[in-house]
C-alpha positions as CSV (number, residue, x, y, z in Angstrom):
1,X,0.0,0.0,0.0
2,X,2.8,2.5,0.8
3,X,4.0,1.6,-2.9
4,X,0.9,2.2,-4.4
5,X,0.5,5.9,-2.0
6,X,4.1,6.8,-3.5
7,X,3.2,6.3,-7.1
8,X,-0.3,8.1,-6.5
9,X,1.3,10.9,-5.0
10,X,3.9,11.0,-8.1
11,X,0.8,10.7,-10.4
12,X,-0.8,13.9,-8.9
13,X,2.7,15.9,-8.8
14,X,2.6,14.4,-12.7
15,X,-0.9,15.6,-13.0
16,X,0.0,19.3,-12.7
17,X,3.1,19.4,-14.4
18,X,2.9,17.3,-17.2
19,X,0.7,18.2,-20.6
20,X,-2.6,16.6,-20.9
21,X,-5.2,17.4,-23.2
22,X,-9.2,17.9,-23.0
23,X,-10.5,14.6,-23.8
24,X,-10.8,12.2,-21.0
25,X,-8.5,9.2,-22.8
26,X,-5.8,11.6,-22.4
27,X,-6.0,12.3,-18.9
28,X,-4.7,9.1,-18.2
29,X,-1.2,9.8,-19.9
30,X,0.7,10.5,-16.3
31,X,0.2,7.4,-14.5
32,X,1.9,4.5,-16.5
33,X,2.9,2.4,-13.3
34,X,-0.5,0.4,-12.9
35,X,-4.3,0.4,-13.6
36,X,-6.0,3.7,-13.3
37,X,-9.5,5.2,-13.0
38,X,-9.8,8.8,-13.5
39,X,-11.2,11.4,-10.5
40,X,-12.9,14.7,-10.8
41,X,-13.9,17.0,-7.9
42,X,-17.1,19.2,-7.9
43,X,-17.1,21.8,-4.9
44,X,-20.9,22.0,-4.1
45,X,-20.8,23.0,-0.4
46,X,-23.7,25.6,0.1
47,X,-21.6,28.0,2.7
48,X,-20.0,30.9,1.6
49,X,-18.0,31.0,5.0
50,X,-16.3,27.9,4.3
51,X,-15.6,28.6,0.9
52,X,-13.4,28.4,-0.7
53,X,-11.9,25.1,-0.2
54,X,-8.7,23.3,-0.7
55,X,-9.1,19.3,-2.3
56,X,-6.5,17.1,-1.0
57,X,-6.2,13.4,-2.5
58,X,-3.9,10.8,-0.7
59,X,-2.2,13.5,1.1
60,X,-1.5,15.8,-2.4
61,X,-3.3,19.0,-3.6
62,X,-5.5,18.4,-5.8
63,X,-7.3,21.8,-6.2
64,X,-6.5,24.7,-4.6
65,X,-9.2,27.8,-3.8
66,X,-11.9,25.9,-5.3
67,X,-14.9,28.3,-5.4
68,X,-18.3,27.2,-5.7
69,X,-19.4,24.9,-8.7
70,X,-15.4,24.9,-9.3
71,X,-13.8,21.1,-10.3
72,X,-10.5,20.0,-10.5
73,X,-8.2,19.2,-12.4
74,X,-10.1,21.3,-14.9
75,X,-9.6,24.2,-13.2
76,X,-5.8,23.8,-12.6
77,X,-3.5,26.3,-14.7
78,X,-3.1,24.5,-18.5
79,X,-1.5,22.4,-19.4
80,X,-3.7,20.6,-16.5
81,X,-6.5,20.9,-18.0
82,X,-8.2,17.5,-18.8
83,X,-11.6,16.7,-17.1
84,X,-10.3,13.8,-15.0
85,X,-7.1,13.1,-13.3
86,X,-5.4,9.4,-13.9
87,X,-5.4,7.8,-10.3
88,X,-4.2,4.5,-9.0
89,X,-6.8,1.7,-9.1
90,X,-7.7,1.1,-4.8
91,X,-9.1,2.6,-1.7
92,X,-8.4,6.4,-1.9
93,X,-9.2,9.2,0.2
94,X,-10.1,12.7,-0.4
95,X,-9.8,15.7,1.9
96,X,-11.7,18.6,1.9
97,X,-10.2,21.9,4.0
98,X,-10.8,25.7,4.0
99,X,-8.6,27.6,2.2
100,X,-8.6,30.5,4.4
101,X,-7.8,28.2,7.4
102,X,-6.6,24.4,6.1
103,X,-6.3,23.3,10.3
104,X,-10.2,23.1,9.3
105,X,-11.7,19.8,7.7
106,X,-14.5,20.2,6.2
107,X,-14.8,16.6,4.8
108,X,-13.3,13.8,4.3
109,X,-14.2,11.2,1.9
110,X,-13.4,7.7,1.2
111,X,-14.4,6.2,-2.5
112,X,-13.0,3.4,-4.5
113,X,-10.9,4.0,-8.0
114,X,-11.6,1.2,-10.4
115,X,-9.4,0.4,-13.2
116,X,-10.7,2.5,-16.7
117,X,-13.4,3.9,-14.7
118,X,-14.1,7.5,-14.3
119,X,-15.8,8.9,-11.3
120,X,-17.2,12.3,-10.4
121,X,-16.6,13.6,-6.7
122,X,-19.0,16.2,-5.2
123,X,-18.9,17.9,-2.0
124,X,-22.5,19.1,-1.0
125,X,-24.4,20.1,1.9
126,X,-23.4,22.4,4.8
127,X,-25.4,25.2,4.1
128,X,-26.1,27.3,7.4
129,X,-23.0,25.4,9.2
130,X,-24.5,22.0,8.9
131,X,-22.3,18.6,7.8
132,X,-21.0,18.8,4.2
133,X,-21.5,15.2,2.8
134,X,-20.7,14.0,-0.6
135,X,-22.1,12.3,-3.6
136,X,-20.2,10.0,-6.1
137,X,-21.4,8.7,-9.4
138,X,-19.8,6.6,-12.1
139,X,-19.2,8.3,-15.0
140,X,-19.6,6.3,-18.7
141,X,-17.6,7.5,-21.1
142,X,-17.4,5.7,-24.1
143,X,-16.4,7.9,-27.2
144,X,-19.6,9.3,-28.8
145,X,-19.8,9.1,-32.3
146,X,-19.5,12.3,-34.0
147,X,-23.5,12.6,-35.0
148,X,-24.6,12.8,-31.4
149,X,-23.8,13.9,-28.1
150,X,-24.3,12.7,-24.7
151,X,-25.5,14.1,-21.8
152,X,-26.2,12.7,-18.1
153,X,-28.1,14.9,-15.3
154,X,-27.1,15.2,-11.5
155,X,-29.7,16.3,-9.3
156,X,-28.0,17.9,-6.3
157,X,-30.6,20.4,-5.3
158,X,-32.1,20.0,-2.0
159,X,-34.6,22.3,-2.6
160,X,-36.0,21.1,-6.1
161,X,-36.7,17.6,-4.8
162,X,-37.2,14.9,-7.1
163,X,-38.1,16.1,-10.9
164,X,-38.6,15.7,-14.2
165,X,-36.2,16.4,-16.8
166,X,-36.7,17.8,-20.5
167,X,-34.2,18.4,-23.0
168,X,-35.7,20.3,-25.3
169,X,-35.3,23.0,-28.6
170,X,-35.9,26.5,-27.1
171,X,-39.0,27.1,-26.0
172,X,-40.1,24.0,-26.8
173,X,-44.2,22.8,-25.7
174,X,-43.8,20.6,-22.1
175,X,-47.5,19.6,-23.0
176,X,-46.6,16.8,-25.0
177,X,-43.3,16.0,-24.4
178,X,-41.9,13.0,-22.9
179,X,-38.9,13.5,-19.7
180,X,-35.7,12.9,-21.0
181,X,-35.2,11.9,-17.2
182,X,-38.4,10.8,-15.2
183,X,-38.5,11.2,-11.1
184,X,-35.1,12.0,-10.7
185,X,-33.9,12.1,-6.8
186,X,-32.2,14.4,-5.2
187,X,-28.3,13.0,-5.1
188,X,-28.5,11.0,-8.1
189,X,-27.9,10.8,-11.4
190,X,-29.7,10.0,-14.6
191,X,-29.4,7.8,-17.3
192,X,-27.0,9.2,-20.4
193,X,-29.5,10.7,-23.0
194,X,-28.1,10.7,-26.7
195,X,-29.4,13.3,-28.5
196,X,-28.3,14.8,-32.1
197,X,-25.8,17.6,-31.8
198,X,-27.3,20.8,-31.8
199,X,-29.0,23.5,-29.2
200,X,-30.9,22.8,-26.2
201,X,-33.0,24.4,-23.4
202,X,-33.0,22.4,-20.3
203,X,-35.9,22.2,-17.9
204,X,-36.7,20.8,-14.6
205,X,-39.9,20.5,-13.6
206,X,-41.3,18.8,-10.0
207,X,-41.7,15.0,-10.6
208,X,-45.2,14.2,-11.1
209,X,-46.2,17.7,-12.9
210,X,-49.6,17.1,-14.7
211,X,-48.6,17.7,-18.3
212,X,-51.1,20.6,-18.8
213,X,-48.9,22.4,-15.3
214,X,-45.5,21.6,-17.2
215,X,-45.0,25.0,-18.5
216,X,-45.9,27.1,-15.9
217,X,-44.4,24.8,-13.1
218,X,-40.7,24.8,-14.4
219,X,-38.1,25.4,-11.1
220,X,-34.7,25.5,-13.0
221,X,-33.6,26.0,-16.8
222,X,-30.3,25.4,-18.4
223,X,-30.5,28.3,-21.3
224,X,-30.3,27.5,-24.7
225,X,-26.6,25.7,-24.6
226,X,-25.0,24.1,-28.1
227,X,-23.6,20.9,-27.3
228,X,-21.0,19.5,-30.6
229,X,-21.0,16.0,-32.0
230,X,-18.9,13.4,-30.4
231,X,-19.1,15.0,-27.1
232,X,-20.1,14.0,-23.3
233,X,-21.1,16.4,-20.7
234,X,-23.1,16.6,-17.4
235,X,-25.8,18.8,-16.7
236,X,-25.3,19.8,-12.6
237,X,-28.9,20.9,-10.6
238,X,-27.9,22.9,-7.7
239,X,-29.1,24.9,-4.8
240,X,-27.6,28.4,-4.8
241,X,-24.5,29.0,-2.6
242,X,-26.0,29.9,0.1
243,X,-28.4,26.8,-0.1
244,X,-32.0,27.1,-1.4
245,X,-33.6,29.3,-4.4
246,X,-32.7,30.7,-6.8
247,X,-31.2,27.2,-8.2
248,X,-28.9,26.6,-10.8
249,X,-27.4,24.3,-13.5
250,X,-24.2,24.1,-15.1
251,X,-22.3,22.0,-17.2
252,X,-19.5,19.6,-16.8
253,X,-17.2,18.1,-19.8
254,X,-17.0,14.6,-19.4
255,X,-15.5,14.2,-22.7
């Protein structure tokens, strides 16, 4: 184990340094001394106090300052810039401190890394002082074929509950339409929708809507956002900073 904790922490060290580009097969270049699933951190802690926040993975930085909705690596100076960073296959831990203070812990989370499998990190909760928890999902990312696109939604909004999702052209009729994602909980994450590259509007509506309500009972919308062929991203639902309304969505690049 001290092995494997020596070449992880030479992988992260490589991680920042060495040249990596955008799509996620390449964020694996670094670590060539074993199998490797690929990390990604998502600061979602609803507390502007304990913002931002330092990430800290097997004892090395792994994102520094991390604002709210910030991820890393993406958000590390280029050349680190790929979505994921290559990790050692195993048990790993991930710390979560305040910037302003790093004596303070704000979390600390345990996950597994599986070999060629990518996996999303958030850090949520802790709005008015209360416990920041975390959510993990398992990202697919196989390549998508350069006539469609995929897309995946998280629902990490405490205060939207469970909802339907529709991924829609602007200003599309809810009337009729069918959820791309159906009863979606809070903390978890859809099934990856392929759709034909082009624009879309995003809604989210309360699970359950009556169809004829749909239009006028929308809580959150993604704005009309282009998404390219033979691309992967992740549509994030999220409480504001301070926890509760107004929410918000953003996107992630999975690939």
């Amino acid at each position: 184990m001290r092995f494997q904790t020596r070449v992880l922490s030479v992988a992260v060290a490589g991680i920042l340094l060495a040249a990596a580009a955008c799509g996620t097969k390449d964020a694996a270049g670094p670590l060539e001394s074993g199998p490797a699933g690929r990390v990604r951190f998502v600061n979602l802690i609803n507390d502007p106090a304990r913002n931002p926040v330092n990430a800290i993975l097997e004892s090395v930085p792994f994102g520094v300052a991390l604002g709210y909705t910030a991820t890393t690596p993406a958000s590390l100076g280029a050349p680190s810039t790929a979505p994921y960073a290559a990790i050692l296959a195993g048990s790993r831990t991930l710390v979560v401190k305040r910037t302003a203070d790093t004596t303070v812990t704000l979390a600390t989370i345990t996950f597994p890394v599986v070999a060629d499998q990518d996996n999303t990190i958030y850090a949520t909760g802790g709005a008015a002082g209360g416990t920041v928890t975390s959510v993990v999902t398992t990202d697919a990312n196989p390549a998508p074929a350069a006539t469609e696109t995929r897309l995946r939604i998280v629902n990490l909004s405490p205060t939207a509950g469970a909802v339907d999702v529709f991924v829609t052209a602007s200003g599309a009729d809810l009337t009729a339409a069918t959820p791309d994602a159906a009863g979606l909980a809070v903390g978890t994450a859809s099934a990856y929708i392929v759709k034909t590259p082009g624009t879309y509007t995003v809604r989210f509506v309360p699970a359950g809507t009556a169809p004829a309500s749909r239009n006028t009972s929308v809580s959150l919308t993604l704005a009309a956002t282009a998404f390219a062929g033979g691309t992967g991203r992740t549509i994030v639902a999220a409480d504001r900073q301070q926890g509760g309304a107004p929410l918000q969505a953003f996107v992630l690049t999975d690939r």
